[in-house]
N, C-alpha and C positions, 0 to 999 in steps of 0.2 A: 684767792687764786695765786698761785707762784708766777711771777712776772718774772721773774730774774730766769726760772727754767725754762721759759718760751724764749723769751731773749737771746737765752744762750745757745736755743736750737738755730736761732736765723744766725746768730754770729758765725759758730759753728760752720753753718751751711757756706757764710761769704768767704771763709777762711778756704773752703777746696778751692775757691776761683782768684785768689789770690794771685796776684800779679797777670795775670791770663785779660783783665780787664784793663790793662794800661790803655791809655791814658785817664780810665773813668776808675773810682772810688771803689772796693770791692764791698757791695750790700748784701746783706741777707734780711728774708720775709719771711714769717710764719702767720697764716691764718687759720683761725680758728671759728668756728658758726655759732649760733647766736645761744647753742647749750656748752659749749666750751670746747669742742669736739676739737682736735687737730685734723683740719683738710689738706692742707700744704705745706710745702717745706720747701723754699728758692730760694735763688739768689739773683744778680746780675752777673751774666757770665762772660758776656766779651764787649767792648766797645761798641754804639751803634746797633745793638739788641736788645730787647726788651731787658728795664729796668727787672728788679728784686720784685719791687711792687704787682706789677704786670704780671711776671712769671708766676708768681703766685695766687692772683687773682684768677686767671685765667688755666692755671691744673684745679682750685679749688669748685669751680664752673665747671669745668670735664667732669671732676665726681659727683657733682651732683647732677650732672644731667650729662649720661655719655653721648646722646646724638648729637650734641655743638660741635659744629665744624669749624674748628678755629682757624683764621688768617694765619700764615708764617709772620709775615710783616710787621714791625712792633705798631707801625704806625693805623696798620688798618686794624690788628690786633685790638688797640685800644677803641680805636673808633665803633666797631663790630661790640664789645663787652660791652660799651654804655649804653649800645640801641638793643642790646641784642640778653641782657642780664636777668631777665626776667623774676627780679629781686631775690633770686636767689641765697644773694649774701646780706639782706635786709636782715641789720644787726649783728651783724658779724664784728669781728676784733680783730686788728693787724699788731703783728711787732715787727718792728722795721729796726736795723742796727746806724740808720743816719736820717735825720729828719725828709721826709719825702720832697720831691722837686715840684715848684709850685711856678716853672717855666717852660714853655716849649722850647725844647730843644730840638736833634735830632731825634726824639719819643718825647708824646704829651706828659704833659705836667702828673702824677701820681694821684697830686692830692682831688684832683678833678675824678679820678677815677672812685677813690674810697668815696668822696661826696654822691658823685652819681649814683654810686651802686648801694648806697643808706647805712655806711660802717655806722656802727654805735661807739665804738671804742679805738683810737690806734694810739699806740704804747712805744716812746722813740725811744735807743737808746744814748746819740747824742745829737746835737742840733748841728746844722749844716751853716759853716762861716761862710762858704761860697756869697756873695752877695747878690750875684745870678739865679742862684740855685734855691736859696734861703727863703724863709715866710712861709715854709708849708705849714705847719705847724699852726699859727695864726690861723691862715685860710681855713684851716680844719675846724678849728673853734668856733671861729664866725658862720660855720653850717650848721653847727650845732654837736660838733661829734666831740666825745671826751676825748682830750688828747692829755697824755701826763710825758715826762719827758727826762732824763737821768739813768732810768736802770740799765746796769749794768757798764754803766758808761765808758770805767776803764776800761774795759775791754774790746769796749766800740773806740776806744782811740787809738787802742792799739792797733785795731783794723787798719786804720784808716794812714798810718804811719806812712807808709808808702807813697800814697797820694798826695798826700802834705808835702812829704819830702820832693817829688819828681814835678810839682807844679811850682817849686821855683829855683831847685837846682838840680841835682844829680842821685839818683838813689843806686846805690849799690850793695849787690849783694855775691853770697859765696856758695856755689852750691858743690858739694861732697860727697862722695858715695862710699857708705864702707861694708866689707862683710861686719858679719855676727859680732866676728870679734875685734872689728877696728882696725881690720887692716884698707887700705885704697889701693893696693895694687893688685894687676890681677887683668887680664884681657875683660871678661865682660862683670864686672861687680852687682847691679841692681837688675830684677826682673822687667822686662820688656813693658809694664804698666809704667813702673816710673822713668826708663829712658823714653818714653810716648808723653808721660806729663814733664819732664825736663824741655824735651824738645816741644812742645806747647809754650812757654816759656821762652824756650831759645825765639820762634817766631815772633814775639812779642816786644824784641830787646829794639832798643837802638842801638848795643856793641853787645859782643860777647868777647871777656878778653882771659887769654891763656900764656901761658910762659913756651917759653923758646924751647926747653929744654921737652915741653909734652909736643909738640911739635914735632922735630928732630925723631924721636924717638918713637911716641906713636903712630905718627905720619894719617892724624885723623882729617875727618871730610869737616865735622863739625856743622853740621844742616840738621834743619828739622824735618827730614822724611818721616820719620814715624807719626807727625803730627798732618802729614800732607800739605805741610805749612812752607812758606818763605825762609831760608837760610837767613841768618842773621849777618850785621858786619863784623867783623873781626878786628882784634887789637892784638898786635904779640908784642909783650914784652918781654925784650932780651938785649942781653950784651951785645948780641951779633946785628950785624945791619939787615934788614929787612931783605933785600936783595941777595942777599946771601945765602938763602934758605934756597931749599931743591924745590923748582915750579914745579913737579910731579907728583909732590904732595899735595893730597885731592882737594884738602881745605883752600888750595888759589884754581883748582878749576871749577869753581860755583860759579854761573851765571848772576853777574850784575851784583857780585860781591863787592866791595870795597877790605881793606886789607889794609891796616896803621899799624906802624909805631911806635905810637903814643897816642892818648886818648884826645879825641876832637869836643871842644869845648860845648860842644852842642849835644852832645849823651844825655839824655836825662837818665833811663834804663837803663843801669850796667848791671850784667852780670859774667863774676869770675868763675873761671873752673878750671881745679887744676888738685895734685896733693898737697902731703903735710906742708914740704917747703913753701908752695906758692903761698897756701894758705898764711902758713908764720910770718912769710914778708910783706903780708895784707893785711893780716886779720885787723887790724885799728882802725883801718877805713871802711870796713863797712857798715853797713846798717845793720844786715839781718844775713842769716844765713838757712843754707835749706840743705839740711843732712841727711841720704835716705840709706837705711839699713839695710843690709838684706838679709835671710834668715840663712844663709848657707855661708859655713864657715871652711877656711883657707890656709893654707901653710905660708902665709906672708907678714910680716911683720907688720904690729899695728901700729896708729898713731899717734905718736907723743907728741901731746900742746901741752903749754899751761893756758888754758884758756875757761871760763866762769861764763856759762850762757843762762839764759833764763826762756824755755820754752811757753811760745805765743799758739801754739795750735801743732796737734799731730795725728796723722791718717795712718792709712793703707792703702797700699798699691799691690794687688796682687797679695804673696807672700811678703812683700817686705812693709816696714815701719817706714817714715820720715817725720821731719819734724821739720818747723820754721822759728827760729830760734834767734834773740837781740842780746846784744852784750849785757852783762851786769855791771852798772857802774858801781864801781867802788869808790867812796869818798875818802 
């Protein structure tokens, strides 16, 4: 059996939910039945919802028996699968992209679920440092299940970069919009899918920080309506003093915004947004950056960096591409 190719479907899968899950790890799960069959394909999608685990245990249960009426609630969710599993997935196989949680949090422990419900196989791709979090892997062995643990591992860390980063200082990131041909300017650049997953995103930030000069001139609101979401806090950096800016720009009439400066030492989530220039007088501080293309090309000049990225994951939205993409260090 290709382990690496299952692997790569959960990775894969956690990679759309990227950043959307702050402050929890972004996972992905693929299960498969006891003749090899693919049933599922999840991930963990927002803080406080059902785990990768879960999610996927619980669509693989729907297919094999559509009258299950499943709970919304992660927590009754799991509770309902273990009384309610009718061994369904006895012998089944999980790949999971971070060793499963073998603590109650806010959602039951995972590995209690593969136990209960008689997995024969779950396949990690790295183990979980958490020391909260950690020991699933163990537990699973001591019930008897085969657990093996490494595949595909780089790219389960790459996952996980994020969460490493934001649980003990500040992750930041750049996100960009350009047409076809590389240009960022232009009233609206990416199709209405990816301004709804940007603004998904934006809801998710502790700051979202822009230069003075897009400010001024676009005179944007800078909220996650498309996401039905909370506006984020804002940071402008500029020459000019804060107070200085026209209050009739819609970005200071958001209810129960906040508006800096300068960045407040309590950010873990940053994300910049802005073009080529802001970009060039950031680009070394960030982490990662999320670029999305769109297929309709523009009479505006495109953007000139010298900049060396190495793509970590890239989708579709609609008609356009993006990508999530970390610098290449050069030695």
């Amino acid at each position: 059996m290709n382990h690496e190719f299952y692997m790569n479907l959960a990775i894969d899968e956690a990679w759309k939910y990227q950043f959307l899950t702050y402050p929890n790890p972004a996972v992905g799960c693929v299960i498969l039945d006891k003749n090899g069959k693919i049933l599922s394909i999840e991930a963990h999608k927002e803080a406080g919802k059902a785990h990768a685990e879960l999610e996927a245990v619980s669509k693989a249960l729907k297919i094999l028996n559509p009258n299950l009426v499943l709970p919304q609630n992660a927590n009754d969710l799991h509770e309902f699968i273990c009384k309610n599993h009718q061994n369904l997935l006895k012998d089944a196989t999980a790949y999971v992209s971070l060793e499963p949680c073998n603590h109650q949090g806010k959602t039951p422990p995972c590995t209690k679920l593969f136990s209960t419900l008689g997995f024969s196989e779950v396949f990690i791709a790295t183990k979980d440092e958490h020391k909260l979090a950690s020991g699933g892997a163990e537990f699973l062995k001591n019930q008897g299940i085969k657990v093996q643990i490494g595949i595909c591992e780089k790219r389960a860390k790459e996952l996980l970069k994020p969460f490493l980063k934001w649980q003990k200082s500040s992750f930041k990131i750049f996100k960009l919009a350009l047409s076809l041909n590389g240009s960022a300017l232009g009233k609206i650049v990416s199709s209405k899918a990816s301004r709804t997953y940007a603004h998904r995103i934006r809801s998710k930030l502790d700051l979202l920080v822009v230069g003075g000069e897009t400010i001024s001139y676009d005179r944007p609101i800078l909220d996650a309506r498309l996401a039905n979401a909370k506006a984020p806090n804002v940071c402008i950096l500029s020459h000019k003093k804060l107070e200085t800016f026209d209050k009739n720009i819609p970005l200071f009439g958001v209810p129960n915004r906040q508006v800096f400066s300068s960045i407040p030492n309590d950010a873990r989530f940053i994300m910049y947004e802005g073009g080529e220039n802001f970009l060039n007088a950031f680009k070394d501080e960030m982490d990662m950056f999320l670029i999305f293309s769109s297929s309709n090309l523009n009479t505006f000049e495109n953007v000139k960096l010298d900049m060396k990225l190495k793509p970590l994951y890239k989708g579709f939205l609609e008609n356009d591409t993006y990508g999530i993409y970390e610098k290449i260090q050069i030695s």
